[in-house]
N, C-alpha and C positions, 0 to 999 in steps of 0.2 A: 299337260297332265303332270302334276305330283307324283313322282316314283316314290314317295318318300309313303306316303296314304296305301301305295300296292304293298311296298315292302312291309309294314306296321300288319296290312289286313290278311298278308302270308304267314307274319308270324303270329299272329292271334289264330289263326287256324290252325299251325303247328302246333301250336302250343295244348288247343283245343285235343289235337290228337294223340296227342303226347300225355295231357292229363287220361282220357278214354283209355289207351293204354296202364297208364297206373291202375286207375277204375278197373278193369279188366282184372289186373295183377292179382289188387288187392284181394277181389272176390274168390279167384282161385288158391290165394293162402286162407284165408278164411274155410275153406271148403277142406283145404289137405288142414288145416289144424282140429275140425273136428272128425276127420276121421281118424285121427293119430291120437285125437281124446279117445274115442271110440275104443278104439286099441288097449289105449292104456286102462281104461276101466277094465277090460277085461282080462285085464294081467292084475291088477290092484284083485277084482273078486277072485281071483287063482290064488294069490299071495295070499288072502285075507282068510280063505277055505284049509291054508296050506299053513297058517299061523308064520306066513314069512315077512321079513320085515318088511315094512314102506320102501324103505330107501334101500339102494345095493351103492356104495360109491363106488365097486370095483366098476360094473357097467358103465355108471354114469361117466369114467373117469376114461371108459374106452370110448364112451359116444362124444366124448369133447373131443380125444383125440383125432378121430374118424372125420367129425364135422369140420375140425380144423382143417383136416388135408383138404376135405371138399371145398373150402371156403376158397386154401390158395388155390386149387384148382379153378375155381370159378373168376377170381382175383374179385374175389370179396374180402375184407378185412376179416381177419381168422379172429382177434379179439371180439367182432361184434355179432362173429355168429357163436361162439364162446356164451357170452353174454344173453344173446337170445336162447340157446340149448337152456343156459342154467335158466332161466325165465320160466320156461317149460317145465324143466324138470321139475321146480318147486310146485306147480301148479299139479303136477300127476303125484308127488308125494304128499300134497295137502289132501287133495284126490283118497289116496289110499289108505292113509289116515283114516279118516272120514268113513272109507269103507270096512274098514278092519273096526272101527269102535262102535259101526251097525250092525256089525256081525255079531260084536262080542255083546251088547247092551241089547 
């Protein structure tokens, strides 16, 4: 018997579960990112009712700090959850935009 065919058809099945794993992952951030849109429309229609701006950088600039600690905590790269935050943020301030100029129009 080829051990070399066992060990090859072990790792294609690791592998198989290890992708199902990401698979899995990925549907669960998909799921927390539209409720945290959710969310944020609903602060965008606040601000928008409330004539207050889109953007706050003061917040934004405590939610990088914040995310950053988490990141080291997690020993995620603090730059690329940086990076992902601002990703987001631009997409909830295009967001508010958008809502503040169907408010006003």
């Amino acid at each position: 018997m080829d051990d070399g065919h066992a060990d090859d058809a072990a790792a294609l099945e690791r592998l198989r579960y290890l992708r199902g794993s990401i698979d899995n992952l990925d549907a669960a951030l998909v799921h927390l990112l539209a409720e945290r849109f959710k969310a944020t429309q609903q602060v965008g229609e606040l601000k928008a009712a409330y004539d207050m701006p889109p953007a706050d950088p003061r917040r934004e600039a405590e939610q990088i700090a914040r995310l950053r600690q988490m990141a080291e905590e997690a020993h995620l790269d603090p730059a690329f959850a940086e990076k992902f935050l601002k990703f987001i943020v631009e997409e909830v301030i295009r967001h508010h935009k958008a809502i503040a100029a169907d408010r006003s129009g």
